[in-house]
C-alpha positions in Angstrom: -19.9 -10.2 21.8 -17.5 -9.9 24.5 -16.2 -6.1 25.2 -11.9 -5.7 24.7 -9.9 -3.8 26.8 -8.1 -0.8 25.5 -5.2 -0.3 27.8 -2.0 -1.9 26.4 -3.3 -2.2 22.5 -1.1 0.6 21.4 1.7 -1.6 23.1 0.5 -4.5 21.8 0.3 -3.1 17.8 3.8 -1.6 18.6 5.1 -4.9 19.6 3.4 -6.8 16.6 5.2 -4.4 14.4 8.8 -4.9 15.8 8.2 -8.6 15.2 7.4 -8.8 11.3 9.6 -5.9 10.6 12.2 -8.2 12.3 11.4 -11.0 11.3 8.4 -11.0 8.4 4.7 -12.0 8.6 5.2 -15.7 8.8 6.6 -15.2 11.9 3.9 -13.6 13.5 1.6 -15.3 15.7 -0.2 -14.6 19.2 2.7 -16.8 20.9 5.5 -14.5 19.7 3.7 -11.7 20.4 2.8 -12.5 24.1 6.5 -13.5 24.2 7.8 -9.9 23.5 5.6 -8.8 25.7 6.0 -11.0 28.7 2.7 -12.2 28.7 0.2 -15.3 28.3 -0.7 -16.0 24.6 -4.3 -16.0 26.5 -3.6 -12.3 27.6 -3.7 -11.1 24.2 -7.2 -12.8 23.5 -8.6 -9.7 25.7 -7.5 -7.3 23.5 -8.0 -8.9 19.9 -9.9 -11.9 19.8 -7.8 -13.5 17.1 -4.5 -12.9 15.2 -6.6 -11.6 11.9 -8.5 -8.6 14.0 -4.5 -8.4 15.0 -3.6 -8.0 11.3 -6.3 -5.3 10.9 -5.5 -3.3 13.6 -1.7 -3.3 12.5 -3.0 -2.5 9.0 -5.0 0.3 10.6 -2.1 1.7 12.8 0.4 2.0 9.7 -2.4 3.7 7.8 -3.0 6.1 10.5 0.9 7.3 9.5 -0.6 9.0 6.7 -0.9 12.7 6.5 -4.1 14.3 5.5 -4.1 16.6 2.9 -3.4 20.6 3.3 -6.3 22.1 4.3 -7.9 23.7 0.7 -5.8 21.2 -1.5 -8.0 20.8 -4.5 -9.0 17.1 -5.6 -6.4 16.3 -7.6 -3.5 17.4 -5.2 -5.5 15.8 -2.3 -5.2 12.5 -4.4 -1.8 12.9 -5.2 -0.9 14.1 -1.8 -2.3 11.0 -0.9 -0.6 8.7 -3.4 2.6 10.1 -1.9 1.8 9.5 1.4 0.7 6.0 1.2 4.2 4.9 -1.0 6.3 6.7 2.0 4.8 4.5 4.3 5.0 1.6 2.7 8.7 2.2 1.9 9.4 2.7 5.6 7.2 -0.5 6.9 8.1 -3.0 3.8 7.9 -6.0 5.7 4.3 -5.3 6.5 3.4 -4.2 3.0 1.2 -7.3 1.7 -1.5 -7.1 4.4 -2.7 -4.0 2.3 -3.3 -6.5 0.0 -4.3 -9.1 1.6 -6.7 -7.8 5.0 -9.8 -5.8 4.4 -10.2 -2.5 5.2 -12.2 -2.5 8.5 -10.0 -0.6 11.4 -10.2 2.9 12.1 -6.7 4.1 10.4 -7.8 2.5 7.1 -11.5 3.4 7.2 -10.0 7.1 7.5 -8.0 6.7 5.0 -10.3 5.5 2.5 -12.4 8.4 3.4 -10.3 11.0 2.7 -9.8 9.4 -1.2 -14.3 9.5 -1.0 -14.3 13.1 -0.5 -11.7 14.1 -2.6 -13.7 12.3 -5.5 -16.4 13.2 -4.2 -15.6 17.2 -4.4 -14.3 16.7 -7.6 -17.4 15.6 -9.1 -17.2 12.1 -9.7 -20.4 10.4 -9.9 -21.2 8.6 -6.7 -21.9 5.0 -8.3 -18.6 5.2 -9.9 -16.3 6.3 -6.6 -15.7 2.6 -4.9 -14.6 1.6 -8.1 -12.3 4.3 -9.0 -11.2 4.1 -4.8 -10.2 0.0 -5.6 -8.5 1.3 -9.0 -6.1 4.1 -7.6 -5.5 2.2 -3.9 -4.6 -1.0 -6.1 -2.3 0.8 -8.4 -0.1 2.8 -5.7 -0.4 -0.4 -3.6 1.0 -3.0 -6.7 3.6 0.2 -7.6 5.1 0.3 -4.5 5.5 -3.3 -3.3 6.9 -3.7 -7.1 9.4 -1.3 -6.2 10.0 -2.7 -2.5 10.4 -6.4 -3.2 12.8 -5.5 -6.1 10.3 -6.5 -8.9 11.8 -3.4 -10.7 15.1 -4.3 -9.9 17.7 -5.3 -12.8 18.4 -8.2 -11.0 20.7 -10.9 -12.7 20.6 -9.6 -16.2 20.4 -6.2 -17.3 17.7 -5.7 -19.7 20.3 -6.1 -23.1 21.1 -9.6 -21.3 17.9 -10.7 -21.5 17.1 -9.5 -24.5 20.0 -11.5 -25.5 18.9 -14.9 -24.0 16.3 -15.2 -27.2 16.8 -14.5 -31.3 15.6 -11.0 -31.9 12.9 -12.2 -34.5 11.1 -14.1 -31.0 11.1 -10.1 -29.8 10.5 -7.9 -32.0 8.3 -5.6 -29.7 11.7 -5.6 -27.3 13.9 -4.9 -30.3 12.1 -1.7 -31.3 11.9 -0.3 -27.6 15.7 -1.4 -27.0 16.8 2.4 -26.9 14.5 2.8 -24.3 14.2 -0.8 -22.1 17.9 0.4 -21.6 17.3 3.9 -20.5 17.6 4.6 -16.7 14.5 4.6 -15.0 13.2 7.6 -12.8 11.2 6.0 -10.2 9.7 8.8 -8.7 9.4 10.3 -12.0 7.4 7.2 -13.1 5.0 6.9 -10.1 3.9 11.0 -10.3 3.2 10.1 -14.8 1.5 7.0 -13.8 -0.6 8.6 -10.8 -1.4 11.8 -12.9 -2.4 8.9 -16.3 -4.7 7.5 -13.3 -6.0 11.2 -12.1 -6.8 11.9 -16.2 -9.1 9.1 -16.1 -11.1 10.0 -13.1 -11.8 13.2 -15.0 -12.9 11.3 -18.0 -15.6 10.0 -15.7 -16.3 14.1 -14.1 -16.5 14.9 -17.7 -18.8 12.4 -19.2 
């Protein structure tokens, strides 16, 4: 396999980024890329050898934005910590969101990453054959949380949750009609996300525990 140069991949990752937070994912490609950059689509191709190990590396270089935890954090304020982390990042790079869903993690920043989650289990006492799982479990559920929040699934949107309630006879509801106090409640997002992460943090120390 062919060796890549180094040199400009910072500028080239930094360049990628500009172009889907402009203008979204479908519009990325080598072409547009090279473009920003005034260079040959074939340029690129000696520093990534296609537009998914592109993809990666941009995956990798947002992940790299998040903090590790404070030195002696225990392993449920490491996890939390992290939790934290990864939603800030996603809220400030949105457009780019979905790859964490959609690339695997193979680059540096998100290799990194992933450790820090494996030794934060792993100090906490969770047995070994059950830390990928639980890893996939958490990752998945700040990941779905946040692009929930950042694509406006949690949104009211057109109808406010009495409106849609109202778009069907109660007796085809009943489970909405008993929580109707509280489906029209205000919802405290950062509230949520910390009682949903700690629920998530409860069950890993079902597994410490036996």
């Amino acid at each position: 396999m062919r060796k890549l140069k180094d040199a400009r991949r910072p500028e080239i990752l930094d360049a990628t980024l500009e172009i889907v937070t402009e203008r979204g994912l479908d519009a990325l490609s080598m072409r547009s890329v090279a473009q920003r950059l005034g260079l040959t689509p074939m340029a690129l191709y000696g520093y990534f050898r296609s537009k998914e190990e592109l993809l990666d590396a941009l995956l990798g270089r947002l992940l790299e934005e998040v903090t590790p935890p404070p030195e002696g954090s225990d392993w449920r304020a490491a996890m939390l910590h992290l939790s934290y982390e990864m939603r800030a990042v996603a809220r400030r790079h949105p457009t780019v969101l979905p790859l964490v869903l959609t690339r695997p993690g193979v680059s540096p920043g998100t290799l990194r990453l992933i450790d820090q989650v494996y030794r934060a289990l792993l100090s906490a006492g969770v047995p070994r054959a059950e830390i990928p799982r639980l890893e996939r479990t958490l990752s998945t559920f700040v990941i779905g949380h946040v692009l929930s929040e950042v694509s406006g699934r949690f949104s009211v949107g057109s109808l406010d949750p009495a409106a849609r309630r109202a778009q069907l006879p109660p007796a085809e509801l009943p489970g909405h009609q008993a929580l109707a106090a509280e489906l029209d409640a205000p919802v405290d997002w950062e509230a949520e996300f910390r009682a949903n992460a700690e629920d998530l943090l409860s069950l890993v120390e079902r597994r410490i525990t036996g």
